[in-house]
C-alpha positions in Angstrom: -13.7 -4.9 -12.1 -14.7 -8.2 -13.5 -13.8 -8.0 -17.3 -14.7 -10.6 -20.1 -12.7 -13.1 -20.8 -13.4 -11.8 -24.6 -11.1 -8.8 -24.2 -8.3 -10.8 -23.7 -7.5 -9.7 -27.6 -8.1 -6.8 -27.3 -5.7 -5.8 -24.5 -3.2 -7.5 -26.7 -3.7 -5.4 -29.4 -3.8 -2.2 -27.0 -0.2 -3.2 -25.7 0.8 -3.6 -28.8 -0.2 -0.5 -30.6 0.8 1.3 -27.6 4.1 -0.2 -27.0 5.3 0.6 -31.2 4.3 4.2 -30.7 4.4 5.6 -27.5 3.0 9.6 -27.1 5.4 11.9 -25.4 2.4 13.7 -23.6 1.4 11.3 -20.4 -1.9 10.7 -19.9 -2.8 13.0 -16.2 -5.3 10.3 -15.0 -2.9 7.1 -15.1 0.0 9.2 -15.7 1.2 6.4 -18.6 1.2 7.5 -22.2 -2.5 7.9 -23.6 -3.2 4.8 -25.4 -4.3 5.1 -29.0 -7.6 4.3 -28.5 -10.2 5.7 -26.2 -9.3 4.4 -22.4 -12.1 3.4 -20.2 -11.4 5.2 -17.1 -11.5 8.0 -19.1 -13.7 7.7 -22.0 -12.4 10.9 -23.4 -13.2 13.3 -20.9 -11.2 15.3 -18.5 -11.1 14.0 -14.7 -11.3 16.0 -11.6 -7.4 15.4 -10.4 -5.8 16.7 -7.6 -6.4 17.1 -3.4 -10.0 18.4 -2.5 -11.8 18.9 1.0 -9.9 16.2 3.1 -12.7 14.4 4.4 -14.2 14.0 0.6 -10.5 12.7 0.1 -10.5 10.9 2.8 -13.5 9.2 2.8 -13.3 8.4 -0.8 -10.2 6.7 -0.5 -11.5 4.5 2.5 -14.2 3.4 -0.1 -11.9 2.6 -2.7 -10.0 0.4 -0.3 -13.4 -1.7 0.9 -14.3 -1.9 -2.5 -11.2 -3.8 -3.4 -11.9 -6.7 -1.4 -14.9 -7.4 -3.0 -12.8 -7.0 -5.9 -10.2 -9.3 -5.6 -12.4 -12.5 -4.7 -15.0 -12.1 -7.1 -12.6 -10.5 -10.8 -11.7 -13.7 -12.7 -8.3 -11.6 -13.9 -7.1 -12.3 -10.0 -7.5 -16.0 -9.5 -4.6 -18.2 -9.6 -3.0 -15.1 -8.1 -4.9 -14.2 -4.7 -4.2 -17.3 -3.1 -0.8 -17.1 -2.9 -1.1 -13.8 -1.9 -3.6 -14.7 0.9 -1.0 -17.9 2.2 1.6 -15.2 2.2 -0.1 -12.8 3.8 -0.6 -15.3 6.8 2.2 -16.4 7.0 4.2 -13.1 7.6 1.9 -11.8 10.1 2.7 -14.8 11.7 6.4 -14.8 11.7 6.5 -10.6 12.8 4.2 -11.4 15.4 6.1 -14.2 17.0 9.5 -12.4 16.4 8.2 -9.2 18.2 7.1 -11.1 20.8 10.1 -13.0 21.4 12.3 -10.3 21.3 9.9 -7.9 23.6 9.5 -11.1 26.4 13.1 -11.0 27.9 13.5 -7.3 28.2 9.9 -6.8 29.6 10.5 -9.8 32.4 14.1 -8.3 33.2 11.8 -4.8 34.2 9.5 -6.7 35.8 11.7 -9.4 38.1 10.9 -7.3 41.3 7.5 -8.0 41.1 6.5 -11.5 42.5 6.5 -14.4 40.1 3.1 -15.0 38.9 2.2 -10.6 38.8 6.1 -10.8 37.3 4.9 -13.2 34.5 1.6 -12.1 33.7 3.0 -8.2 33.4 6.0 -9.0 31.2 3.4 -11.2 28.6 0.8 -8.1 29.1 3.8 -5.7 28.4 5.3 -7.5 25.5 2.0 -8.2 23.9 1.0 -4.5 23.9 4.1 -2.7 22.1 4.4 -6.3 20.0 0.8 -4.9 18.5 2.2 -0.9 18.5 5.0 -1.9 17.3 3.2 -3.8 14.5 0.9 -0.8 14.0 3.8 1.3 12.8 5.6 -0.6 11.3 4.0 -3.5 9.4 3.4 -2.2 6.0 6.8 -2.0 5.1 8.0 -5.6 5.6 4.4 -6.8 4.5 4.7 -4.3 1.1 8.7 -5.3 0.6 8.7 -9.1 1.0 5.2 -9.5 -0.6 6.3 -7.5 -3.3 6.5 -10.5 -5.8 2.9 -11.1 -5.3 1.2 -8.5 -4.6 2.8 -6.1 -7.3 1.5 -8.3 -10.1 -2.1 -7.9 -8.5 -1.6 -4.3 -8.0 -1.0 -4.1 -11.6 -4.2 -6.2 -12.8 -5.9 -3.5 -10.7 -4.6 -1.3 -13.2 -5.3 -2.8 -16.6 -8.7 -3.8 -15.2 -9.7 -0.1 -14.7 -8.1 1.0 -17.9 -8.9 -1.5 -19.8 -5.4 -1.8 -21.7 -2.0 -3.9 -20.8 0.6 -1.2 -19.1 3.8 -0.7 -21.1 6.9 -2.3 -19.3 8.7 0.4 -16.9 11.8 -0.3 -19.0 14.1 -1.3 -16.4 15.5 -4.7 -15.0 14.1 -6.5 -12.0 17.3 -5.7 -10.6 16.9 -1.9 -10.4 13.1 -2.1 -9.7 14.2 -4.4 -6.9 16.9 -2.2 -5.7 14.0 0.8 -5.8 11.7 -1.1 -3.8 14.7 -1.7 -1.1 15.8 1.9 -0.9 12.4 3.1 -1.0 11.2 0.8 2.4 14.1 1.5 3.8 13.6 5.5 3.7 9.4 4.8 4.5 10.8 2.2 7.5 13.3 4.6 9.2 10.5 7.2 9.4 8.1 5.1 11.1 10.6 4.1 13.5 11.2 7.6 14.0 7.3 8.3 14.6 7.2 5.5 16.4 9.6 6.8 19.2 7.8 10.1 18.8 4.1 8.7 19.2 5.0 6.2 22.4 5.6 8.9 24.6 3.0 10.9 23.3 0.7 7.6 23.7 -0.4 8.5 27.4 -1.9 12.2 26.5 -5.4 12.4 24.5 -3.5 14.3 22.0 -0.7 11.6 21.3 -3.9 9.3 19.8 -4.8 11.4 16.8 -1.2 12.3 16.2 -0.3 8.9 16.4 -2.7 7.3 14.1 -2.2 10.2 11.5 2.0 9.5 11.3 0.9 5.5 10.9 -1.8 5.9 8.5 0.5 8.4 6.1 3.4 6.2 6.3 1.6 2.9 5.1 -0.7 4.5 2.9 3.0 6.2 1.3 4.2 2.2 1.6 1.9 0.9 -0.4 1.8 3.7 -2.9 5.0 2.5 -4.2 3.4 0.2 -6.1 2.2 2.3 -8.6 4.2 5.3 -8.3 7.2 3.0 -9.0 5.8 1.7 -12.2 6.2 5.1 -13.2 9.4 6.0 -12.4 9.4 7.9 -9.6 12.4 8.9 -7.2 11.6 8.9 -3.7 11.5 12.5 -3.5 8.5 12.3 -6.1 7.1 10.0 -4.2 6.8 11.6 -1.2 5.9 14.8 -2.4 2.9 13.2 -4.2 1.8 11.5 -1.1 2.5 14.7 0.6 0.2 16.7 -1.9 -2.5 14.1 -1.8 -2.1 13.5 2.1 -5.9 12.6 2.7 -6.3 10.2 0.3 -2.5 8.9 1.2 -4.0 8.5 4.9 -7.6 6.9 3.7 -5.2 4.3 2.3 -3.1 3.6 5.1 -6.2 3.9 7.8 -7.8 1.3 5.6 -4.8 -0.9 6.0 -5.1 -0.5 9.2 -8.4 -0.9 10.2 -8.0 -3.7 8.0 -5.2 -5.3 10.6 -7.6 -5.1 13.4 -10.5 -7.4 11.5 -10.6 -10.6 13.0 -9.0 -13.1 10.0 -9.6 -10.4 7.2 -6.4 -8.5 8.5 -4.6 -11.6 8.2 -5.3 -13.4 5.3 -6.9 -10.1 3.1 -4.9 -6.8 4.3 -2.1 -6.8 1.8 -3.9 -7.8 -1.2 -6.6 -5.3 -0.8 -4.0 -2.5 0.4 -1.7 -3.4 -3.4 -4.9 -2.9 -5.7 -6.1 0.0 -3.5 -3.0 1.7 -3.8 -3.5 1.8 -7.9 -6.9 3.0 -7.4 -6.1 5.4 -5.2 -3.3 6.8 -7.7 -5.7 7.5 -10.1 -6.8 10.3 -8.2 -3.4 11.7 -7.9 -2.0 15.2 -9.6 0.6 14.0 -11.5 4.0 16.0 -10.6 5.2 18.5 -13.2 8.4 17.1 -13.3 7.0 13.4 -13.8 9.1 11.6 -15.7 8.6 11.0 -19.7 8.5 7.5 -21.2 
């Protein structure tokens, strides 16, 4: 993705051209009005859009997601931007992981206060410590994609431009509403993975509740971190989720490389969200755009 510093120019004068007169056909790869001039993911030909064989899907999107890494720390357009990103990234696992905890201790040493003191003490940490990380597995990509949002959605958007090759037209509305989307949207994605959450717990001590449960996590982030881009276009939430729901494999490649991600000693911590944001707009290149996709 590493572009020269000598199309700086350039992507000016592409913004610019495209921004005075804007087609009304969108383009089906980005799903952003075809630029004037020739795009580079493109190159003027046609694209095979749309869901194929799942594991093809599946697997391509889980190499689109290892690919970012390498990505973001060696493409010039990301520095001055990853680090923050990286810092922040920390720092939230940090503070969900000790807030889990904390609130999981009490109630796991009130259910264990008839053992004695030291098996009392020992199962209440085990306890807490196991559904802190379950918990985490559910439901981590939506505070991670919401309160990183300020950094991460500028990367996910160089991920963009770098692929393209041209600077994406403003979405047109104020950082109030596209704040306000971002909200409702996470708070939708967030009250379905609590929901599979209680659904997958129980399910947890069967063989089956495995597969089920790693399916309803993996879907759920990869759809969290799909707002990125789908935002940028417009999208209502039903869109949104019909369009992860149409492109399910590659929605769960995302999502299971986000979480495999997690489970990587210090990568998970300091690299899961960045890669996860420009994945996401990778990933969406792949997508069928939606008949009923809005028209800028």
């Amino acid at each position: 993705m590493h572009r020269g510093g000598g199309k700086d120019t350039m992507h000016e004068d592409r913004s610019e051209r495209l921004m005075t007169e804007i087609p009304s056909k969108l383009c089906p790869t980005c799903k952003y009005p075809p630029p004037l001039i020739s795009c580079q993911l493109c190159d003027g030909q046609p694209r095979r859009l749309g869901p194929r064989f799942f594991l093809v899907d599946f697997t391509k999107a889980l190499a689109i997601f290892t690919r970012s890494g390498g990505e973001l720390l060696t493409g010039s357009a990301y520095l001055g931007k990853i680090k923050l990103a990286i810092l922040l990234n920390l720092l939230l696992w940090c503070v969900f992981f000790l807030i889990s905890l904390l609130m999981l201790l009490p109630w796991m040493q009130s259910l264990m206060a008839a053992l004695p003191d030291w098996i009392s003490w020992l199962a209440a940490g085990s306890g807490a410590l196991l559904l802190t990380l379950f918990a985490g597995f559910f439901l981590f990509a939506i505070p991670m994609s919401l309160f990183l949002g300020p950094v991460l959605d500028p990367i996910s958007r160089i991920a963009e431009e770098e692929a393209l090759g041209w600077k994406l037209p403003d979405s047109g509305r104020s950082f109030v509403e596209e704040t306000w989307d971002a909200v409702d949207t996470g708070a939708r994605i967030f009250l379905m993975e609590i929901l599979a959450l209680l659904i997958s717990f129980p399910l947890s001590f069967v063989v089956i509740g495995f597969p089920i449960a790693w399916f309803l996590a993996s879907f759920l982030s990869g759809l969290a971190w799909l707002d990125y881009p789908m935002t940028r276009r417009g999208l209502g939430f039903g869109q949104k989720f019909r369009q992860a729901r149409r492109h399910w494999a590659l929605t769960c490649g995302l999502g299971t490389g986000f979480l495999l991600a997690c489970l990587i000693p210090f990568f998970g911590l300091l690299m899961s969200g960045p890669c996860s944001a420009v994945a996401a707009s990778l990933i969406y290149f792949e997508f069928e755009p939606l008949p009923e996709a809005p028209q800028r």
